[in-house]
Structure formats: structure tokens, C-alpha cells
C-alpha distance (Angstrom), angle and dihedral (degrees) to the residues before:
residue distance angle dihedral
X1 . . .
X2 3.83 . .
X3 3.96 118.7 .
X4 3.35 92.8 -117.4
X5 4.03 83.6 58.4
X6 4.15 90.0 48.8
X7 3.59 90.0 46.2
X8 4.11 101.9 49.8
X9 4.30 85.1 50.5
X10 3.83 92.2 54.1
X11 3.94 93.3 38.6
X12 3.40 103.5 -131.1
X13 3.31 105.7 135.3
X14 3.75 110.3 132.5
X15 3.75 119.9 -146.8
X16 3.83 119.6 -156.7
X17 4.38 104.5 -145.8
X18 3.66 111.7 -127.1
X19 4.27 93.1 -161.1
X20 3.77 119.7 -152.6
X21 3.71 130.0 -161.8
X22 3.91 102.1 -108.7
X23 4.18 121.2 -162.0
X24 3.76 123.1 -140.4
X25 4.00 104.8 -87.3
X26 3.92 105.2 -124.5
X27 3.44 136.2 173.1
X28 4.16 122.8 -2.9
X29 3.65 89.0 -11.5
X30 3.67 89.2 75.8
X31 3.76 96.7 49.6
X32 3.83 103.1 39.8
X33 3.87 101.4 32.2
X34 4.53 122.1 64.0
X35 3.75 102.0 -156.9
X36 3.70 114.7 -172.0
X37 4.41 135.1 154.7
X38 3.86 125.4 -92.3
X39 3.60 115.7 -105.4
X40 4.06 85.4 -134.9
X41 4.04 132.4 3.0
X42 3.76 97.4 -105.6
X43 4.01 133.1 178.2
X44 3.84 104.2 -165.2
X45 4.10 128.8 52.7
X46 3.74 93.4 -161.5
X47 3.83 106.8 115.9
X48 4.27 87.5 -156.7
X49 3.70 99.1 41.6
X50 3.83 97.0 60.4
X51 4.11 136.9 45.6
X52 3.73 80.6 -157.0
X53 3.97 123.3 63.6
X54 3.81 139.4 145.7
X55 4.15 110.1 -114.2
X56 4.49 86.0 -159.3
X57 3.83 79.3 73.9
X58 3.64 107.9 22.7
X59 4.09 90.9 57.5
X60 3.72 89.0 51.8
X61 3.59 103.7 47.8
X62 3.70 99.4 26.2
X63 4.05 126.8 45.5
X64 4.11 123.8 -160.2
X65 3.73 119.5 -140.9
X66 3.80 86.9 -113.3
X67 3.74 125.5 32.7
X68 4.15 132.5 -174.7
X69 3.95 112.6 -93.6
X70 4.04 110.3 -151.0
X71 3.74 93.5 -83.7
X72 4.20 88.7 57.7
X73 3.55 93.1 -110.3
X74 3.56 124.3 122.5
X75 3.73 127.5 -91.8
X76 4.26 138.9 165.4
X77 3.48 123.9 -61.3
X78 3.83 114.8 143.2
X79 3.63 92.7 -17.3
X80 4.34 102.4 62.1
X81 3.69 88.5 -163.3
X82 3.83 145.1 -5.7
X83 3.82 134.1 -170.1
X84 3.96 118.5 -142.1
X85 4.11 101.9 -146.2
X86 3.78 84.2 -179.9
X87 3.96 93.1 -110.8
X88 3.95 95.0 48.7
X89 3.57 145.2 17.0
X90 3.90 123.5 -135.3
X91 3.76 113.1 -157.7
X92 4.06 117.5 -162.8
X93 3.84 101.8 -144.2
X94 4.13 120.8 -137.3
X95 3.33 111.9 -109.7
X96 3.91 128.5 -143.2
X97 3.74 92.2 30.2
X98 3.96 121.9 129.6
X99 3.61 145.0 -166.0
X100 3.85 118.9 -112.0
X101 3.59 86.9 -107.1
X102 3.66 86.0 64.9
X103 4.07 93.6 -114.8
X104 3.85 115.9 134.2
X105 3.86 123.8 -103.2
X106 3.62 120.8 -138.8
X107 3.61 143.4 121.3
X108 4.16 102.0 -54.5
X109 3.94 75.8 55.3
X110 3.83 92.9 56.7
X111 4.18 90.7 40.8
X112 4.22 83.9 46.5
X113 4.04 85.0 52.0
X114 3.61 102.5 41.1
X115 3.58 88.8 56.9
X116 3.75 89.8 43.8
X117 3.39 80.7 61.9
X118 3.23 109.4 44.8
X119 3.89 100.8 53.4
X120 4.38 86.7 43.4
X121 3.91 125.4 85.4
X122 3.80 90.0 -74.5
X123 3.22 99.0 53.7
X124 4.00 99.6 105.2
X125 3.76 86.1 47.8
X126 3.94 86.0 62.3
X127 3.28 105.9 49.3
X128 4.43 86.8 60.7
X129 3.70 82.1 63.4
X130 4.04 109.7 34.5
X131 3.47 135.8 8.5
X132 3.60 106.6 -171.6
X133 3.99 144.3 12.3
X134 3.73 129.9 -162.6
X135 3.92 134.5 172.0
X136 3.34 123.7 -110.7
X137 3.70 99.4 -176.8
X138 3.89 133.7 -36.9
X139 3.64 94.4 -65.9
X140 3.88 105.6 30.1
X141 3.56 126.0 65.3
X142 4.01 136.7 175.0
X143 3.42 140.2 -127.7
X144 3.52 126.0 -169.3
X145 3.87 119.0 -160.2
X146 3.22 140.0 -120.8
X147 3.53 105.4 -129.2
X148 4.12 119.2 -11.4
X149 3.79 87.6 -102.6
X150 4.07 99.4 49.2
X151 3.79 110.0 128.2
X152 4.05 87.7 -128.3
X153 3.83 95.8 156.0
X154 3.78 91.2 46.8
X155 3.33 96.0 41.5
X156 3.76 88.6 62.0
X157 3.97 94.3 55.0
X158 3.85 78.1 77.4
X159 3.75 114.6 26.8
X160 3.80 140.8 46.5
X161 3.67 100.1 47.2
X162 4.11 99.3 -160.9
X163 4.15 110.4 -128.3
X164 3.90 133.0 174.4
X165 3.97 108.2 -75.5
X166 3.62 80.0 -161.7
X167 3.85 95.1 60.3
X168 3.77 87.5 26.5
X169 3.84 87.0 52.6
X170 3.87 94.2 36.8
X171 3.63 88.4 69.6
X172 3.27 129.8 -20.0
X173 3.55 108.7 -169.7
X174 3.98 85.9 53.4
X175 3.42 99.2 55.5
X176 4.18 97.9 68.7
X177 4.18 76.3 80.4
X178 3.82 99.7 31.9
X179 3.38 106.0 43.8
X180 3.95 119.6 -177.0
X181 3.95 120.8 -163.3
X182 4.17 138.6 140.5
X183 3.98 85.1 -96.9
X184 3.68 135.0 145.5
X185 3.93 94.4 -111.3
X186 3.65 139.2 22.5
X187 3.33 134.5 -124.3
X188 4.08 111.1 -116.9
X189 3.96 92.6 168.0
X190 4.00 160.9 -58.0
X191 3.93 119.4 -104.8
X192 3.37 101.9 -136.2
X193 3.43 103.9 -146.6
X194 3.77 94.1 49.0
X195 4.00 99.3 31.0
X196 3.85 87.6 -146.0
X197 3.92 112.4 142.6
X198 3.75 125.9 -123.8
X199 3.68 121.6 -156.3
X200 3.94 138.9 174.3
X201 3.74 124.7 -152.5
X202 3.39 122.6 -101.2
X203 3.84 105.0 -125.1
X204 3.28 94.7 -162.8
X205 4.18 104.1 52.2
X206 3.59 107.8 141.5
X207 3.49 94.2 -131.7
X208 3.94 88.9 58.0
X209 3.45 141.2 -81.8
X210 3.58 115.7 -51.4
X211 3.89 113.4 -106.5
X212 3.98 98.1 -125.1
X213 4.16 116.4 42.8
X214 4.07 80.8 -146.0
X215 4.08 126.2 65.8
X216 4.11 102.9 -177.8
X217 4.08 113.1 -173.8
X218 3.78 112.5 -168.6
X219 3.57 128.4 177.8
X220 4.09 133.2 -58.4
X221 3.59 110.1 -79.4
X222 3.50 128.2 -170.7
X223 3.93 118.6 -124.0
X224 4.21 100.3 -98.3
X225 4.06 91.9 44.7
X226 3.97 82.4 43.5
X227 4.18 90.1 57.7
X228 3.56 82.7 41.0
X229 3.69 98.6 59.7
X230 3.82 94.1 38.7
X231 3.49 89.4 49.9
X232 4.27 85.7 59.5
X233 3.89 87.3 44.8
X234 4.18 84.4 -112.0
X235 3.46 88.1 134.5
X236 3.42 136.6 31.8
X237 3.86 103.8 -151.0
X238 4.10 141.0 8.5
X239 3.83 123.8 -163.8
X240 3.67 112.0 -177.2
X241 3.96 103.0 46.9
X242 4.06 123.5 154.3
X243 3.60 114.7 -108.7
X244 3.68 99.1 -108.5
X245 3.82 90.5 46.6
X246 4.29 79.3 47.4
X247 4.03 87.9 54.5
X248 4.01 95.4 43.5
X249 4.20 86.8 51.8
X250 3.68 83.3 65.4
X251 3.40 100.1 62.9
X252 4.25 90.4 56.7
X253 3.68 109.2 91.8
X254 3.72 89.6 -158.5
X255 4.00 90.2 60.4
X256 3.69 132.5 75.9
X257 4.38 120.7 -149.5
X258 3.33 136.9 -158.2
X259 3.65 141.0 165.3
X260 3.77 139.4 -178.5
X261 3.91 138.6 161.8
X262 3.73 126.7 -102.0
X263 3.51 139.4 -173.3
X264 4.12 100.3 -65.3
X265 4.09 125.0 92.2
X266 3.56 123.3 -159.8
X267 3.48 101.6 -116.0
X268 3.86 134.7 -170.5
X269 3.99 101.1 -142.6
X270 4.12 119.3 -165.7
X271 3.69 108.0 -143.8
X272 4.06 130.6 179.1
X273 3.52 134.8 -5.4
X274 2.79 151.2 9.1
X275 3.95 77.4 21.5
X276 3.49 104.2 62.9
X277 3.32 92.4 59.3
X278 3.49 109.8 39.0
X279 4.25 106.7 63.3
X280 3.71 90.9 -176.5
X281 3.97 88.2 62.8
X282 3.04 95.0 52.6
X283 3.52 96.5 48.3
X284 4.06 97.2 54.7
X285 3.95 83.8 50.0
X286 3.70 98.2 57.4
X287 3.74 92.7 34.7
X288 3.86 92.2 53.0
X289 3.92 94.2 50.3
X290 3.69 109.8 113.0
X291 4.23 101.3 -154.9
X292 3.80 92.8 -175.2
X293 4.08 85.9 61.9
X294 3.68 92.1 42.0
X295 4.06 90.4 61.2
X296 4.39 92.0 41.3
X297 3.93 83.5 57.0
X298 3.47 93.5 54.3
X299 3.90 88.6 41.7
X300 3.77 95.4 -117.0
X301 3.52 100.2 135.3
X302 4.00 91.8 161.1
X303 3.38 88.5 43.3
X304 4.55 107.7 117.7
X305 3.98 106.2 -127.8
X306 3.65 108.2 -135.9
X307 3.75 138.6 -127.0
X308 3.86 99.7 -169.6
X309 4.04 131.2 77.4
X310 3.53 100.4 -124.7
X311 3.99 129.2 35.1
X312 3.52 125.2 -83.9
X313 3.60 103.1 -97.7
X314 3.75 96.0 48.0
X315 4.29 88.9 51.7
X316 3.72 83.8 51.7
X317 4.04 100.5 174.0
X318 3.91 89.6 -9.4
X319 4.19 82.8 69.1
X320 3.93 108.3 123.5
X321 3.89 88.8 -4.3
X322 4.01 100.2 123.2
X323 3.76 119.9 16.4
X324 3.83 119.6 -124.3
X325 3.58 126.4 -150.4
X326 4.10 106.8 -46.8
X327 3.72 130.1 -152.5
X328 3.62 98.9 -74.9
X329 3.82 116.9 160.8
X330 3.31 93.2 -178.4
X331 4.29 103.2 45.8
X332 4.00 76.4 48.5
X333 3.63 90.3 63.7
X334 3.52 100.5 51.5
X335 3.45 95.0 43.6
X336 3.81 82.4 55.2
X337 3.46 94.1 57.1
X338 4.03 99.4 48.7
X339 4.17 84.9 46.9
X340 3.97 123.5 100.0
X341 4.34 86.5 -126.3
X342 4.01 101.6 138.2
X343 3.90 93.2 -155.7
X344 4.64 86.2 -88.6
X345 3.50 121.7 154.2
X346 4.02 105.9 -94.6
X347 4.22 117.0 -144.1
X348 3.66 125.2 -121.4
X349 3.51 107.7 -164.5
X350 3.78 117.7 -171.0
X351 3.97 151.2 146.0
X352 3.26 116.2 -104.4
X353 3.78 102.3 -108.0
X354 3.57 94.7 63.6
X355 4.17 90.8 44.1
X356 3.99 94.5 109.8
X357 4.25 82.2 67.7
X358 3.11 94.2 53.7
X359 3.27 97.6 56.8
X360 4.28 88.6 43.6
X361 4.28 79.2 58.4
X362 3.45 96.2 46.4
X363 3.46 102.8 53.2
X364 4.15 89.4 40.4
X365 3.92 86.4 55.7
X366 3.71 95.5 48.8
X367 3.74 87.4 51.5
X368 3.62 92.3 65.9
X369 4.16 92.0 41.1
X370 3.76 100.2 -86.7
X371 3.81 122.2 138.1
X372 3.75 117.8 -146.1
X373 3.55 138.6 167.9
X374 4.17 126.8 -160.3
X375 3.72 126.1 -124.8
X376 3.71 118.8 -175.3
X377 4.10 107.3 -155.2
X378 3.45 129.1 -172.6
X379 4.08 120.3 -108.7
X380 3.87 90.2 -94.1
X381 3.79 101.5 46.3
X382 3.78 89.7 47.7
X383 3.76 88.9 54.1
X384 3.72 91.3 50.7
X385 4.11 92.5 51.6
X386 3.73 90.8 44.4
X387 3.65 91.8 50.0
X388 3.57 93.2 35.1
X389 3.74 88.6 51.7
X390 3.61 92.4 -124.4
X391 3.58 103.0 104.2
X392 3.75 98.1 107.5
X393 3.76 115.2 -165.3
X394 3.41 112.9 3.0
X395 3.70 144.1 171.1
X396 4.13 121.9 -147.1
X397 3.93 144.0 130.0
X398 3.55 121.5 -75.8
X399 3.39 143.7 -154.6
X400 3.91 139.6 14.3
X401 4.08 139.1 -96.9
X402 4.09 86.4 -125.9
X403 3.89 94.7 51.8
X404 3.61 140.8 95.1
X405 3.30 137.6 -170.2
X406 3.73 105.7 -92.0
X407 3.59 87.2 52.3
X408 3.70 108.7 55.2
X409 4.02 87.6 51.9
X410 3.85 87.1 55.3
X411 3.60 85.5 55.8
X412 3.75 91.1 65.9
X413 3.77 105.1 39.9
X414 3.57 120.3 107.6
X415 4.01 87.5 -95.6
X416 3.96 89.7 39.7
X417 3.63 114.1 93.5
X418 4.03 104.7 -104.0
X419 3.76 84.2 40.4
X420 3.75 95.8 53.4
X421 4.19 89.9 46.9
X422 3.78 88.8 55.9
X423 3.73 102.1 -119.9
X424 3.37 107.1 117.3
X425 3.79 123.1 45.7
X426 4.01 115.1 -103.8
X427 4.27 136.4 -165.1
X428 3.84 125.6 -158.0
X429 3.98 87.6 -135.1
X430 4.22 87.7 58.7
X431 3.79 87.1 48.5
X432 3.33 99.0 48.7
X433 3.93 93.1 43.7
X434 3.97 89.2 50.0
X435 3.53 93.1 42.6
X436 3.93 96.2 56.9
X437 3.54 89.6 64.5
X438 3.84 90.0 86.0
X439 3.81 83.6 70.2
X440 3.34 101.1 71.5
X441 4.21 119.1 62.5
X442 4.20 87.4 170.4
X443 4.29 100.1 88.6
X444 4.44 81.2 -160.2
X445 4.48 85.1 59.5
X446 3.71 95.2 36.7
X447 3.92 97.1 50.7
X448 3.57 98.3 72.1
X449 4.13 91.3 41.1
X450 4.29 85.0 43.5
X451 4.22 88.8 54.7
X452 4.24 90.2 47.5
X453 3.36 85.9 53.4
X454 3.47 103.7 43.9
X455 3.93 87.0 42.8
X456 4.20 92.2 57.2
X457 4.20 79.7 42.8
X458 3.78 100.4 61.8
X459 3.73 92.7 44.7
X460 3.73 93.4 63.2
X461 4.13 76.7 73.1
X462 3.53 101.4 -156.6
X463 3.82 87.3 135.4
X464 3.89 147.4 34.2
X465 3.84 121.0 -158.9
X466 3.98 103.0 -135.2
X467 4.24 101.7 -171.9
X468 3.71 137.0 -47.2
X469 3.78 109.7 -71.2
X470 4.01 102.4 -114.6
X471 4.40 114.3 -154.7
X472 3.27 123.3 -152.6
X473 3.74 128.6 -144.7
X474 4.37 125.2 -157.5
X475 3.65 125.2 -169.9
X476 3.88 146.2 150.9
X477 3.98 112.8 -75.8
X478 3.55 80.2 -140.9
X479 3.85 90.7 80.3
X480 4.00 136.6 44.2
X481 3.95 137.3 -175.4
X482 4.17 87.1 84.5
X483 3.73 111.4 144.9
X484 4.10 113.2 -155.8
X485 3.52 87.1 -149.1
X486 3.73 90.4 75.0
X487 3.74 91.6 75.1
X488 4.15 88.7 56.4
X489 3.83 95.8 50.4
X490 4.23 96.7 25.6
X491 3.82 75.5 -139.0
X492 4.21 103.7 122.7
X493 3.89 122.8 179.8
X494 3.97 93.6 -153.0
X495 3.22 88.3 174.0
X496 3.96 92.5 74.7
X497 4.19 87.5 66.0
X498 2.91 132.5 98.9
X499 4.07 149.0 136.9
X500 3.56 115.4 -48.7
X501 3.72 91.8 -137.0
X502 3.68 88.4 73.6
């Protein structure tokens, strides 16, 4: 797996804000036009052409064979139904639908796109998930998996937006501006002083007409200039807010909240020496982490400590199966005492919006007899010391809306990528226990195997699941159709919303 891969499961991607000046919507603009912030400042539309793309415009022009219902699972799009056989996935194509260049969509398209795919920055991602496709007719098409586990169908909630080959085709270079798909708008332009996106519904969507004629894009914003510009009705909706900015929303009468959980944990993550080397360590660490504090730092006090690795959603029916290493003072202790630590100060590098856990984890590790001192890094330096594998102990989101279980171990054996950089500690017996999984196509035969492995996995304690990651989504009361699940997945359908008057 690519970095670019690693780095969109732990959700670190940092994104600079490009601010604009934006005027006080009056009049018709309000009614006809949604106006809402880039996830990222981007200069190309083409969803094969960059590892680096906003999903405000992407979802609107572009449409994935799958797509997330409310509850994050998947559900149709251009494919109206699929059956998993465990080995392969065949995906009944919609017929009668059309790009907005009036071609036809079918099955060569999905063959055209898969390669487009394939031989684009994603295309190491893709081959974890599938490793082949074939048409059966015009309608039906085939995708064999990667591995019997691989998370195909989710992984296509997310990836392989389908565009035109013909426009694609037409001109390739051209199309990064003038980008062509099956979506629910179309793109008319980009000001170029302003970068902000312009698009017009497409009337004809065949999952029905839009519920504003008007799709505005503006720049990044960060969460407070986001409440800011909601506040001044300058835009209409904000997806990735902070908590406190979250709780402040509430208190607007003119804006509507919601929250939910997704598929990420906050996670404390031991990186580096002299960790990876010393087991015991590790073990007093993880043991002496109190997860109820953790939460009460962060002031989510109805926030559900957890007791498993990875967050609920990934687990899926594995959730709360095997327990990993509890708060246990006194285990810590002993594991302490059989450890190599020489009384040093330890590091606890983090970014700043996790800082209150740190503190939770430093004060847990000095109860045991642990010395620590807190660094807060910015989003690039903390990338270079994970990477680097000198990040210490560390606190961050993991995990991914198109993973499962089986997978995200992979990702740290000694053939997984983490593993293979050398930042996280690895054990032939865990790699051969994860590896096996392969074997077994039937999910009833593997689940047993899957929960041995996962089992030997936590007790290399190199991490501690705190509590699902909740999101938070702000927007104008004005409006409705807004799914909180958006802010999980960073996926939104803005086509579903529209003015609550109607």
C-alpha cells in the first residue's frame, strides 16, 4: 500500500486554508444556490491524475458504483445491485443512465475506469482490494478480489469515481478542469482568481433532481472561520468542525447540529525505540493507560471508553469479542519491572488537538514510575516522526471507512506496510497468523482463525484504542437533506439538500 493509502486511513492529511473574502448572500442567491468550503485547495478535477482531490466536487460531478447510505454502509449508485461470492463481486449495472456529455454508461465504461484507475495514483490501493475485472455482458461486470477478506464493495463507496472515457479520452490533460461524470451537477467553471467552483444541477440525475439549481465550492476553511461564516449566512453548511466549535453551533438558533461516529478510534500508537524492542515496555504502557481519563480530558463525558484496537465499525461482529490489555495499574507495574526502562524521561509527541490526552497519559505513566515529558508538533513534523519511526508515544485517529479488521493488522506485519518501514514492532508468529487468513474464502471458517489472530495482534501492544472518533457536522437551519455521516466518510451527496421549506 502506497503512502498516500497509509496516510488517508490514519487521517492525517493536513490541509493548508486558502481564505476568501465572502459577501452576505441576499436575495435569490440564497434560495437557488448551496454554497459550502472545499475539503482541500485543489487544481485538477481528474479523480486518476491526482493522489489529492476535493470529495465537495468529486461527489457532484462524479458518482461511484457504490455509495454510503446514512448508517455508513454501502448502498446502489451506478451498480443497482452486487453479490459478494466471497472471492468476487458481481455488480448489475443501471441501465439508461448517461454522462453529461450525453455518452452512454455501461460496462466497457466500468472496464475503461478500472483501468483508469489502476494505472493513476490509486492504483496500488486497488490492487489490496481487487485484482481483476471482466464483463459478463453489457450490464454485468466482475470483480475479482484481492484477498477473500478485501473490503471491495466498501472500498468503492470511496474510490473509482466513473467519468466519460470519451471526454477522458478526448483529452486528457484537459479534463483536470473539465471534468465529465454521471453526477448530480456539472461543472460550468473555476474563477481563477478566487479558485471557488461553480456548478449547475444536472436535471436529469437519475437519482433525481438535485435540490438547489446552484452547487458553489469556496475555499478550505478551518473550523472557527467556518462558524464564522455560517454564523454570517456565507455558507450554508460545514462538515469537519472541532468539537468545541460543534458545541458553540448549538447555541445559534439559525443553525442545525449533528454528530455521529464513524469508522476511526483515537488511538495511542507506540512507535521507535527503545519500544520496539523491549515488549515488556510496552506492555506496562498500555496496561497503565486509563481510557475513561483519556475521554474526561477531552471533555467527552458521554463518550464509551473502549476495550478493542480498532473502532467499532471496522471490528464489525469481532467488536468486544477478545479483551486487549485493560487499565491495570498493577499488571503495569510488573511489566515495568521485567522491562529494560532505566528510570529516562520518555517523549510524548503530539498535535495540539489531542494535547489534553497527553496529559491524561502522562500522569497515568508517572503513576506507575514512568517519566515523560510532552511535545506538541505541528501536522508536518508529526508526519515526519511517524514515518521516520521516531515519534515515540503518540496519540492519533485510526483506521479507515473501507477497512476491516483483517486488513488493518496486515498493515502492520512485517510484509504490511508500517511493518515493512520499521516503525512498529513485528513477530513471525503474528505474520503467520494474519497471513493464513488468505486461506479461508468462507467469512463463517475464517472468523474464528480472524479472532486468533487478532488476539496474538493486540498483545504485541504497540497500541491502545481510546473511543470511537465522533464527527460533527454544522449547517444553516434554513436547509435539510444533511447526512452526519458525511463528516465520517468526507464523502457528501449535496445533491440530497435542499430548502427546508420544501
Amino acid at each position: 500500500m502506497t503512502k498516500k493509502g497509509m496516510v488517508s486511513l490514519l487521517l492525517t492529511a493536513a490541509m493548508t486554508a486558502s481564505l476568501g473574502v465572502y459577501p452576505v448572500l441576499a436575495g435569490d442567491t440564497a434560495k437557488d444556490t448551496l454554497i459550502v468550503p472545499a475539503y482541500a485547495t485543489v487544481s485538477s478535477y481528474d479523480p486518476n491524475g491526482t493522489a489529492d482531490y476535493d470529495t465537495m466536487v468529486m461527489t457532484s460531478v462524479f458518482d461511484t458504483l457504490v455509495k454510503y447510505d446514512a448508517d455508513g454502509e454501502p448502498e446502489p449508485c451506478l451498480a443497482e445491485s452486487w453479490e459478494d461470492e466471497g472471492d468476487k463481486v458481481t455488480f448489475h449495472l443501471r441501465e439508461g443512465v448517461k454522462f453529461s456529455d450525453g455518452t452512454d454508461f455501461d460496462a466497457d465504461a466500468v472496464l475503461k475506469n478500472y483501468d483508469y484507475h489502476l494505472n493513476g495514483e490509486y492504483g496500488p490501493i486497488l490492487t489490496t482490494y481487487a485484482s481483476s475485472i471482466e464483463k459478463v455482458d453489457d450490464y454485468t461486470v466482475v470483480m475479482t478480489k484481492a484477498t477473500p477478506y478485501a473490503s471491495l464493495v466498501d472500498y468503492l463507496c470511496s474510490y473509482l469515481f466513473i467519468v466519460s472515457p470519451t471526454a477522458y479520452e478526448a483529452d486528457p490533460e484537459g479534463f483536470a478542469m473539465n471534468p465529465v461524470g454521471t453526477g448530480a451537477y456539472v461543472l460550468d467553471h473555476v474563477d481563477e482568481s478566487t479558485g471557488y467552483a461553480y456548478l449547475n444541477a444536472n436535471e436529469d440525475y437519475f437519482l433525481g433532481k438535485p435540490g438547489f439549481d446552484k452547487l458553489e465550492v469556496r475555499s478550505f476553511l478551518d473550523s472557527s472561520t467556518a462558524l464564522i461564516a455560517l454564523e454570517n449566512n456565507e455558507i450554508d453548511l460545514y462538515t469537519q468542525p472541532t468539537g468545541s466549535d460543534y458545541v458553540l453551533a448549538q447555541n445559534d438558533a439559525n443553525l442545525a447540529t449533528d454528530k455521529t461516529t464513524g469508522w476511526t478510534c483515537m488511538t495511542v500508537l507506540i512507535s521507535g525505540e527503545p519500544y520496539n524492542s523491549d515488549i515488556n515496555l510496552r506492555k506496562a504502557i498500555c496496561y497503565a493507560i486509563n481510557r475513561e481519563n483519556a475521554a474526561i480530558y477531552m471533555d467527552l463525558t458521554d463518550v464509551v471508553p473502549t476495550q478493542d484496537l480498532f473502532a467499532t465499525a471496522v471490528m464489525g461482529d469481532y467488536a468486544g469479542q477478545a479483551k486487549v490489555a485493560e487499565y491495570d495499574p498493577a499488571k503495569a507495574k510488573e511489566y515495568l519491572a521485567q522491562s529494560n526502562y532505566d528510570g529516562s524521561t520518555l517523549e510524548i509527541n503530539v498535535k495540539t488537538d489531542v494535547s489534553p490526552i497527553a496529559t491524561s497519559i502522562q500522569y497515568d505513566l508517572e503513576a506507575i514510575g514512568i517519566k515523560t515529558q510532552i511535545n506538541i508538533v505541528d501536522d508536518n513534523t508529526w508526519m515526519a516522526e511517524w514515518f521516520g519511526g521516531t515519534v515515540g508515544i503518540t496519540v492519533n485517529p485510526l483506521g479507515g471507512s473501507y477497512g476491516c479488521l483483517e486488513e488493518l493488522m496486515q498493515n502492520f506485519t512485517s510484509d504490511g506496510y508500517f511493518g515493512s518501514i520499521g516503525i512498529v514492532p513485528t513477530d513471525p508468529e503474528v505474520d503467520a497468523a494474519v497471513a493464513d487468513l488468505v486461506n479461508y474464502a468462507d467469512p463463517s471458517e475464517r472468523a474464528p482463525i480472524t479472532l486468533e489472530a487478532y488476539k496474538k495482534f493486540a498483545d504485541l501492544s504497540f497500541m491502545v484504542g481510546l473511543y470511537d472518533l465522533e464527527t460533527y457536522v454544522i449547517y444553516n437551519a434554513g436547509i435539510t437533506g444533511v447526512d452526519a455521516k458525511w463528516a465520517a466518510s468526507m464523502y457528501p451527496y449535496l445533491w440530497q439538500v435542499k430548502p427546508a421549506a420544501e
